[in-house]
N, C-alpha and C positions, 0 to 999 in steps of 0.2 A: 504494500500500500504506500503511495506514495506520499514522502510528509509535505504539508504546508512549509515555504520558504519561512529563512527566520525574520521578516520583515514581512510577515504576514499583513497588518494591515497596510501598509504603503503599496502591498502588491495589489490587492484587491480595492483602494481606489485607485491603483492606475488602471486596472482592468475597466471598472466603474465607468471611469472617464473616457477609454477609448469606445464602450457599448455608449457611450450615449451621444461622442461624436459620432458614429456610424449613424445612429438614430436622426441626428440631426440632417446629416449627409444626405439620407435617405427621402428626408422632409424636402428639403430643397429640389433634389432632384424631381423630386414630385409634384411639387409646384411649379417648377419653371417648367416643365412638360403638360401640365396641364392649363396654362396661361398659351392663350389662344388671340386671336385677332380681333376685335372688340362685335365685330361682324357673328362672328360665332357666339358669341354670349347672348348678343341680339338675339338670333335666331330660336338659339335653345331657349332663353327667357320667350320669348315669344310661343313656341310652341308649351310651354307650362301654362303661360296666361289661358291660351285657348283654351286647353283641355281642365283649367280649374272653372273659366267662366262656364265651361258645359255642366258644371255639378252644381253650380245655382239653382234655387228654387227646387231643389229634390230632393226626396229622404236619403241618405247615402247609407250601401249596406258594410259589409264589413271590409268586403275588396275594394271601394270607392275609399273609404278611410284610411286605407293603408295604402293607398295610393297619393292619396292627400299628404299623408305621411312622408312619400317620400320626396314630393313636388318640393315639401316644406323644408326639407332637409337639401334639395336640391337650392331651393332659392340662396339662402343660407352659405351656399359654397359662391354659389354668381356675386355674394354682394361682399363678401370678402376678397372673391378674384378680380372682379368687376370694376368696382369699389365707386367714384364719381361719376364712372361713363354711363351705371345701369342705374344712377339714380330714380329718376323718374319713370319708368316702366318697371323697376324694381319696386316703386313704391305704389305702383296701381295693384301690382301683384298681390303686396301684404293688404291691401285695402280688401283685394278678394278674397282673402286668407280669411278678415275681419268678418264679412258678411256671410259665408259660408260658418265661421265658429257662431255667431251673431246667438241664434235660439239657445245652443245647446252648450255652450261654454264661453261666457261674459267676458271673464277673465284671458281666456285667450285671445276674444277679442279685439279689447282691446289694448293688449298687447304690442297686436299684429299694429292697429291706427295708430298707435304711438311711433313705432319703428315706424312706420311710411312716412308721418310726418319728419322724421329726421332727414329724411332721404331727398326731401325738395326743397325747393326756397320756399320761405313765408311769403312770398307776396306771389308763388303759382294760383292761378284758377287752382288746380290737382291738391294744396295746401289746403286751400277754402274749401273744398271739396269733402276733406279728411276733417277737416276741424265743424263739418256740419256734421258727419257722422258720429263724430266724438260726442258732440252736443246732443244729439240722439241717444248714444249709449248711457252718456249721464243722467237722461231723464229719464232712460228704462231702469236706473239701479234709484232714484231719488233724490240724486243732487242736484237739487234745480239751480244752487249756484254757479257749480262749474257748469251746467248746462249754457246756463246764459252768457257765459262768460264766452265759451268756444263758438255760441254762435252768434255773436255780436264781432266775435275777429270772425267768421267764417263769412260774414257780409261787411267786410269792411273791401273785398273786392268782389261786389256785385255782380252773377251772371245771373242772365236767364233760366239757365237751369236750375240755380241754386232757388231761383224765384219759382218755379215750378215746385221742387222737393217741399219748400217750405208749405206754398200753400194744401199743396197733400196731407202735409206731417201733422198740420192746423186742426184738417178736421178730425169732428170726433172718433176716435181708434187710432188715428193717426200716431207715429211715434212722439209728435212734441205736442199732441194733446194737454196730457199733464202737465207739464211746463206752463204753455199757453192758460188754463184753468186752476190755478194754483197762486193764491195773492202771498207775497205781493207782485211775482215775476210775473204775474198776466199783464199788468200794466207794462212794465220792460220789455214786454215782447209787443204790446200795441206800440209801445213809442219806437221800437225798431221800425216796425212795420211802418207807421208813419214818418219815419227818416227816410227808410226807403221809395214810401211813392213821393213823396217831395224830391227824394233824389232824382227821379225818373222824370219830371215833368220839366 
C-alpha cells in the first residue's frame, strides 16, 4: 500500500489547485465555444418566444411544464451569453414567462416582471408595458399602493394600447377593478384618468 508523501497536506492542495484549474479551463472553453454570432441568439430566442406565446391561455399538462422548464432555463443561459444585445426580446420573453406563471404561481411571476424590467430602458413603451402588468399583479395580491405607484410610471409614457388595457382592466372583473373601487386610490386612479384625457386633447 502505498504511503501518503511526508508533506501530505501541501500535496493535496497542490492536487486541489490543479483539479480546479482544469475545472476552470474547462468553463472557458465552454463558453467561448458556445458564444455565437448575436444572429444566433436572435434566432434561438426567437424560436422560445414563439413556442412559449403558443402555451398562452391553456391548461399546460405535465410535458408543456417541463418544457416550460427548460425554455426557462434556456433563457437564462441567452441572457448571460447574450447579455445587452438580447435585452429587449429577452425581456418580452420573461414578461411571457410572467403571464403564463400569472394564475398559478404569483410569486414567480413576478419574479419573471421584475427581471424584464431590468432588461430595458425606463422610458421603453416595452418598460410601460411591464410596469402596467406589475400594477396588475399588485392589485391581485392587495397592494393598492404599489399598484398605483407602477401604474402612474407605466403612463407617464402614454400608448394607445396601454389606453386600451387600462380601460379593460376598469371594468368590473377586470384586473384593476379593485384598485379603481377601493378609496382612497379610486380617486388617484380618476385623477390619472383625467390627466390623461386632458393629455390627449
Amino acid at each position: 500500500m502505498a504511503l501518503a508523501p511526508a508533506n501530505a497536506p501541501d500535496y493535496l492542495e497542490k492536487l486541489r489547485e490543479e483539479v480546479r484549474e482544469d475545472a476552470r479551463a474547462m468553463i472557458r472553453a465552454e463558453v467561448q465555444s458556445a458564444l455565437r454570432p448575436s444572429e444566433t441568439w436572435d434566432a434561438r430566442l426567437s424560436a422560445i418566444a414563439e413556442r412559449v406565446a403558443s402555451l398562452q391561455g391553456r391548461a399546460l399538462d405535465n410535458q408543456a411544464r417541463l418544457e416550460l422548464v427548460q425554455y426557462e432555463t434556456a433563457a437564462a443561459y441567452l441572457e448571460t451569453a447574450g447579455g445587452a444585445a438580447l435585452g429587449q426580446p429577452l425581456a418580452a420573453l420573461h414578461r411571457d414567462f410572467a403571464r403564463l406563471y400569472a394564475a398559478d404561481d404569483p410569486t414567480r411571476a413576478k419574479f419573471y416582471l421584475d427581471r424584464a424590467l431590468r432588461l430595458v430602458p425606463a422610458e421603453s413603451p416595452l418598460a410601460s408595458s411591464i410596469r402596467y402588468d406589475l400594477a396588475c399583479w399588485f392589485t391581485v395580491v392587495r397592494d393598492f399602493e404599489h399598484a398605483l405607484r407602477e401604474l402612474r410610471t407605466a403612463f407617464q409614457h402614454q400608448s394607445k394600447a396601454l389606453d386600451d388595457r387600462l380601460a379593460e382592466d376598469l371594468e368590473e372583473g377586470g384586473r384593476l377593478y379593485p384598485l379603481a373601487n377601493t378609496p382612497p386610490f379610486d380617486k388617484a386612479v380618476n385623477d390619472l384618468l383625467l390627466n390623461m384625457s386632458i393629455g390627449t386633447n
